[in-house]
C-alpha positions in Angstrom: -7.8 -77.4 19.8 -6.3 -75.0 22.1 -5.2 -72.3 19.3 -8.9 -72.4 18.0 -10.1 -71.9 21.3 -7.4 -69.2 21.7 -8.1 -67.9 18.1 -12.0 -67.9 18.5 -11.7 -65.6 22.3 -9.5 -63.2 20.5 -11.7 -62.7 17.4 -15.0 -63.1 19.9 -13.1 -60.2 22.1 -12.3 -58.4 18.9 -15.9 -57.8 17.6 -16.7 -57.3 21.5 -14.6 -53.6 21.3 -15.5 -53.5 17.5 -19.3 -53.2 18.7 -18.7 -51.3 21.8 -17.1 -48.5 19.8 -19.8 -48.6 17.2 -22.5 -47.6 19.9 -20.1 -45.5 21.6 -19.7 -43.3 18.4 -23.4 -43.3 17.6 -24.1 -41.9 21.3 -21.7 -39.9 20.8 -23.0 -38.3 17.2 -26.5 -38.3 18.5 -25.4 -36.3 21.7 -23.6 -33.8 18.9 -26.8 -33.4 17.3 -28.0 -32.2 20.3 -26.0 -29.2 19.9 -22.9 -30.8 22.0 -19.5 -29.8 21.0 -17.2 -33.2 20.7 -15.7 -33.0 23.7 -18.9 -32.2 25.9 -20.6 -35.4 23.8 -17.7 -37.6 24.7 -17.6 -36.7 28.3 -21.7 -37.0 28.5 -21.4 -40.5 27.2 -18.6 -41.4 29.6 -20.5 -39.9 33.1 -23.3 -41.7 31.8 -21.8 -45.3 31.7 -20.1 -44.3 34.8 -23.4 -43.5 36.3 -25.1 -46.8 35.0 -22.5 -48.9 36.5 -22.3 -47.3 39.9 -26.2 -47.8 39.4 -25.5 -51.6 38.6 -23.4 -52.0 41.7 -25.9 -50.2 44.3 -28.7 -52.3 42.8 -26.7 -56.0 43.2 -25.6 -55.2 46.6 -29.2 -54.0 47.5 -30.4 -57.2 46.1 -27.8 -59.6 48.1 -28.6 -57.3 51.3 -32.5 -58.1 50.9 -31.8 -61.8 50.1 -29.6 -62.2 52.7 -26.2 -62.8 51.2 -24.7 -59.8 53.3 -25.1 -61.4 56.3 -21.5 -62.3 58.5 -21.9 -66.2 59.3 -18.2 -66.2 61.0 -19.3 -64.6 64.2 -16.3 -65.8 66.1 -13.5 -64.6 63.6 -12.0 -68.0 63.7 -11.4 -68.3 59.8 -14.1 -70.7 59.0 -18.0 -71.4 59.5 -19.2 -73.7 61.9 -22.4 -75.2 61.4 -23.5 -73.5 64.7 -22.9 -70.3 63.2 -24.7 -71.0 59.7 -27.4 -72.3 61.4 -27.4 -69.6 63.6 -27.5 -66.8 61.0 -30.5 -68.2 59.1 -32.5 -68.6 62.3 -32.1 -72.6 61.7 -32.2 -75.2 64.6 -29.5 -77.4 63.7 -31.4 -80.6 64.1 -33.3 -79.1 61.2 -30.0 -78.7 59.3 -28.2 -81.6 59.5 -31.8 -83.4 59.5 -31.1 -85.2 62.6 -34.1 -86.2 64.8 
């Protein structure tokens, strides 16, 4: 069981770079078409994907900014987060959390 598993992420991780490099080479022959030279297709493709991930990492971290994921809930650097301080940092009474009356 644990060398198909094994077997089946290696082939699975296999067709993964297989596929990658297939769309790769097409943006890379369409870019030539273009009137590119090989080396200034290949280095297109490349500061694009570069550009789409920086892209991908702004957008997530603007995203858990406006949701409020970025927010510090250890206020007084003591290592761990009290339920004084979670409350606090999502404007909770802590009767209301703990649902205590």
């Amino acid at each position: 069981m644990v060398v198909e598993d094994l077997l089946g992420d290696i082939c699975f991780e296999f067709l993964f770079w297989i596929a990658l490099h297939v769309v790769y080479e097409i943006a890379v022959q369409i870019l030539m078409g273009f009137g590119l030279s090989r080396m200034e297709a290949e280095g297109s493709a490349l500061a694009f994907v570069f550009v789409v991930i920086f892209l991908m990492a702004a957008l997530t971290a603007y995203r858990r900014k406006k949701l409020g994921k970025a927010v510090t809930l250890d206020t007084d650097g003591d290592g761990r987060i009290s339920a004084e301080e979670e409350a606090a940092a999502f404007d909770i009474e802590e009767e209301e959390w703990w649902g205590e009356e």
